[in-house]
C-alpha beads as a LAMMPS data file, in Angstrom:
LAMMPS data file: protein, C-alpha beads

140 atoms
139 bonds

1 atom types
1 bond types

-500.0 500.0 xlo xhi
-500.0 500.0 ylo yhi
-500.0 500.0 zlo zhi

Masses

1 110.0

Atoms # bond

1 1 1 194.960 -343.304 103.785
2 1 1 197.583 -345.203 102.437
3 1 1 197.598 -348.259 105.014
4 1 1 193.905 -348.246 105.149
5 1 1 192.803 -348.116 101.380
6 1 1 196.172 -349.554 99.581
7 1 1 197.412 -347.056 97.884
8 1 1 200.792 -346.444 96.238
9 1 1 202.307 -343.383 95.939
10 1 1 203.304 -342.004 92.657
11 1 1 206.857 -342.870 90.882
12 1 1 208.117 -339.671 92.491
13 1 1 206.968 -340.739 96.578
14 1 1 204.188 -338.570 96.203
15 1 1 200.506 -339.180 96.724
16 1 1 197.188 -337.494 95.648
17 1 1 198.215 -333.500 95.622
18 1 1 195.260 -332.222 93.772
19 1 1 193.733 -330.569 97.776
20 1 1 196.979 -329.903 98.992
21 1 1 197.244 -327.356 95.768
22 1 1 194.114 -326.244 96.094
23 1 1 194.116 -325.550 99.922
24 1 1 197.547 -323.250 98.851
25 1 1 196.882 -322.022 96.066
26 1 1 195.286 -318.761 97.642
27 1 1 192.028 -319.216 96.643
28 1 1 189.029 -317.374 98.515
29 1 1 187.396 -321.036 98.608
30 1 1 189.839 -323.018 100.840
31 1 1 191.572 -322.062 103.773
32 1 1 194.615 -324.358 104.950
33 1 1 195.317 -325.182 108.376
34 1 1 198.606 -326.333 110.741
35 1 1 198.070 -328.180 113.766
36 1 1 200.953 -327.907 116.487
37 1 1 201.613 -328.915 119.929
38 1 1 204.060 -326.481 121.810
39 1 1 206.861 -325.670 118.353
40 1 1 206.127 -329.567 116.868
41 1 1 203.490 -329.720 113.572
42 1 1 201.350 -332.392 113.954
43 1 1 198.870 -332.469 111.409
44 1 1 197.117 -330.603 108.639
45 1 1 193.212 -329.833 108.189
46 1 1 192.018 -328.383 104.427
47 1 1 188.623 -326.426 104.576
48 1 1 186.574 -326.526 101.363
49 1 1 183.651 -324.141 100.510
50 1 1 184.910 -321.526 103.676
51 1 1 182.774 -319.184 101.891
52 1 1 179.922 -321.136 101.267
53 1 1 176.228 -322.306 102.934
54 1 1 177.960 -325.212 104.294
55 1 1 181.955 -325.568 104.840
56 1 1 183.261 -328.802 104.318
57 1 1 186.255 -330.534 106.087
58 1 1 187.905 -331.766 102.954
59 1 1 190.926 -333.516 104.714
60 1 1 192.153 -333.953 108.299
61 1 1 195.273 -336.093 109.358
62 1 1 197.216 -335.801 112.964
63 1 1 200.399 -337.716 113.021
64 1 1 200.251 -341.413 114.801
65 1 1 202.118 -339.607 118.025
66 1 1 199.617 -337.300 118.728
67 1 1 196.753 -338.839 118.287
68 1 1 194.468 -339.587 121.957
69 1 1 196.331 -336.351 123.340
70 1 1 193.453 -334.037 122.156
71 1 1 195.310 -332.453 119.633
72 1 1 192.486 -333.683 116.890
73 1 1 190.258 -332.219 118.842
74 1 1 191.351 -329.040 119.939
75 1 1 192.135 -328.602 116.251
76 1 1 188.636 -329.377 115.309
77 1 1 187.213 -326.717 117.730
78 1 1 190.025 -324.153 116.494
79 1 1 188.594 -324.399 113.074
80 1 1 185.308 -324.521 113.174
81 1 1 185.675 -321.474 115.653
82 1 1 186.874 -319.278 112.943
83 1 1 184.388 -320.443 111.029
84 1 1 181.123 -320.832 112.650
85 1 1 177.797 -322.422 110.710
86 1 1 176.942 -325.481 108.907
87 1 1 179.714 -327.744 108.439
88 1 1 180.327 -331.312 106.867
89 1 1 182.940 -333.994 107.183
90 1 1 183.580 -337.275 105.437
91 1 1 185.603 -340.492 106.553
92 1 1 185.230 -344.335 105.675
93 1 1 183.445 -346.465 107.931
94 1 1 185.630 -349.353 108.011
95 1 1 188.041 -347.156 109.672
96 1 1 187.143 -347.371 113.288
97 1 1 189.176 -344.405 114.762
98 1 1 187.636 -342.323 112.319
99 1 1 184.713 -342.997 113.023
100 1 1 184.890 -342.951 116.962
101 1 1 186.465 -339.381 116.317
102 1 1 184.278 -337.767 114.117
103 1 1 180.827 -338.898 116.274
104 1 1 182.792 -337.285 119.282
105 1 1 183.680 -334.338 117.695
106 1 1 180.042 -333.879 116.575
107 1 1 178.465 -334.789 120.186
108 1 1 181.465 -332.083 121.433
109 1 1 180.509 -329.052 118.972
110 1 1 177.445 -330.190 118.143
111 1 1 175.320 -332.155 120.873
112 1 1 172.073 -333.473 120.415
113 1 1 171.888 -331.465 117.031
114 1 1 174.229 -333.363 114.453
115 1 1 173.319 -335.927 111.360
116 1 1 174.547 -338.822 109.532
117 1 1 174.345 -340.120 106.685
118 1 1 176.374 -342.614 103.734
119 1 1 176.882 -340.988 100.364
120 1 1 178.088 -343.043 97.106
121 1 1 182.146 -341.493 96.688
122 1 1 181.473 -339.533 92.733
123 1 1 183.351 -341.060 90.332
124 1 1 184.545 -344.025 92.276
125 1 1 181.933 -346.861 91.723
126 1 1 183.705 -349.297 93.015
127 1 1 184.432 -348.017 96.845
128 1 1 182.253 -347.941 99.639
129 1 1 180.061 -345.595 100.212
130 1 1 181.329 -342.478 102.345
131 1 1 179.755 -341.250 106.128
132 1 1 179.346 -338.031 106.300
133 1 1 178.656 -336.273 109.405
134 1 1 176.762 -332.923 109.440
135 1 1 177.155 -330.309 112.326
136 1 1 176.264 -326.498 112.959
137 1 1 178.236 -324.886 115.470
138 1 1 176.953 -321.403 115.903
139 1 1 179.120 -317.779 116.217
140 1 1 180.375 -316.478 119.338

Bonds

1 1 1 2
2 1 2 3
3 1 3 4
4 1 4 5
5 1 5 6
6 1 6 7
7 1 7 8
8 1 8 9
9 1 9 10
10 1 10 11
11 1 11 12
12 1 12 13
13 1 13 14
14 1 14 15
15 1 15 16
16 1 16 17
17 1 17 18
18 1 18 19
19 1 19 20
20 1 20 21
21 1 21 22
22 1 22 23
23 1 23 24
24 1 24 25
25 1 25 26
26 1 26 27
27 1 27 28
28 1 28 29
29 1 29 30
30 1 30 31
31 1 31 32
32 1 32 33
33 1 33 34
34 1 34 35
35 1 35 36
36 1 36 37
37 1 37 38
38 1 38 39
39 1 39 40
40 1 40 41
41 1 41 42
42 1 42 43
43 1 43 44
44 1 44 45
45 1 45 46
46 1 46 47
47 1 47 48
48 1 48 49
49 1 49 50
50 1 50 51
51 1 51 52
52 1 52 53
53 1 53 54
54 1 54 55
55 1 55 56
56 1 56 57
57 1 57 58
58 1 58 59
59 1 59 60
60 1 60 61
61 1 61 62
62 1 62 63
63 1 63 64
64 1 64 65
65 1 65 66
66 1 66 67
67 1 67 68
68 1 68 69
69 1 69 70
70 1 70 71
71 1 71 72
72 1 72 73
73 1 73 74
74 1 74 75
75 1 75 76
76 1 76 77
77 1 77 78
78 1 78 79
79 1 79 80
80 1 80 81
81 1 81 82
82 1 82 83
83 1 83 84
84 1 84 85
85 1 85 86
86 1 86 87
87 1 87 88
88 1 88 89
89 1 89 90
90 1 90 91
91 1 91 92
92 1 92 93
93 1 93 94
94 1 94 95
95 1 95 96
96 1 96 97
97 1 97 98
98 1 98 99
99 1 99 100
100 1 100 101
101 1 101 102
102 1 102 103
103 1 103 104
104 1 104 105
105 1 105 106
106 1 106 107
107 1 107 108
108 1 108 109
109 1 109 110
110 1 110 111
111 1 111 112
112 1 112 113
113 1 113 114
114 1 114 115
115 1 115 116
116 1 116 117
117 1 117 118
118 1 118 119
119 1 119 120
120 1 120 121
121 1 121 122
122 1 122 123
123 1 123 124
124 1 124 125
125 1 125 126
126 1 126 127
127 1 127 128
128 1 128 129
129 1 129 130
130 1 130 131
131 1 131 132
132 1 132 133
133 1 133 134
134 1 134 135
135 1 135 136
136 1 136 137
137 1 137 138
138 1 138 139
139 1 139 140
């Protein structure tokens, strides 16, 4: 998010680590994912609220070289696989391939039966409001 919302990391190179701690930190509520292709990590997903009415894809990223190979995707499926019911997602609108991503990924899991809608970011007057897309993809 760095090159799309300006942010600077922190004096020690590090950004925002407060869902990255939480995804580890072995709690029943999150549930951290790796994304490969073949032996190469590509990407992370962080699930919030696994145990809950309605999980939540907190955070999502796929390196610049994998991206438009289907890795996202497959990833995407792979999750919410293990994890079947109501799900949400959030991105920013002003950042196109998000949003051309997430709408497919919801027409893929989800077709005909998915929402969205823009909700204000709490705490964070100042920013745009975020989309969130809402899906259910049932059990095997």
């Amino acid at each position: 998010m760095s090159g799309f919302g300006g942010q600077l990391p922190n004096p020690d190179g590090t950004f925002r680590r407060e869902r990255l701690e939480a995804a580890f930190a072995g709690g029943v509520d999150w549930a951290p994912f790796l994304i490969s292709r073949g032996e190469h990590p590509v990407g992370f997903a962080f699930v919030r609220a696994i145990g809950g009415p309605v999980r939540v894809l907190n955070s999502f990223f796929v390196v610049r070289g994998a991206r438009r190979a289907g890795a996202g995707l497959r990833a995407v499926r792979e999750v919410v696989r293990r994890h079947p019911g109501e799900w949400e997602v959030a991105f920013q609108d002003g950042y196109p391939g998000a949003v051309r991503f997430w709408r497919r990924v919801a027409g893929e899991l989800a077709p005909g039966m998915w929402s969205q809608e823009r909700r204000p970011v709490p705490g964070r007057a100042g920013l745009a409001p975020e989309v969130w897309i809402s899906f259910r993809c049932p059990g095997p």
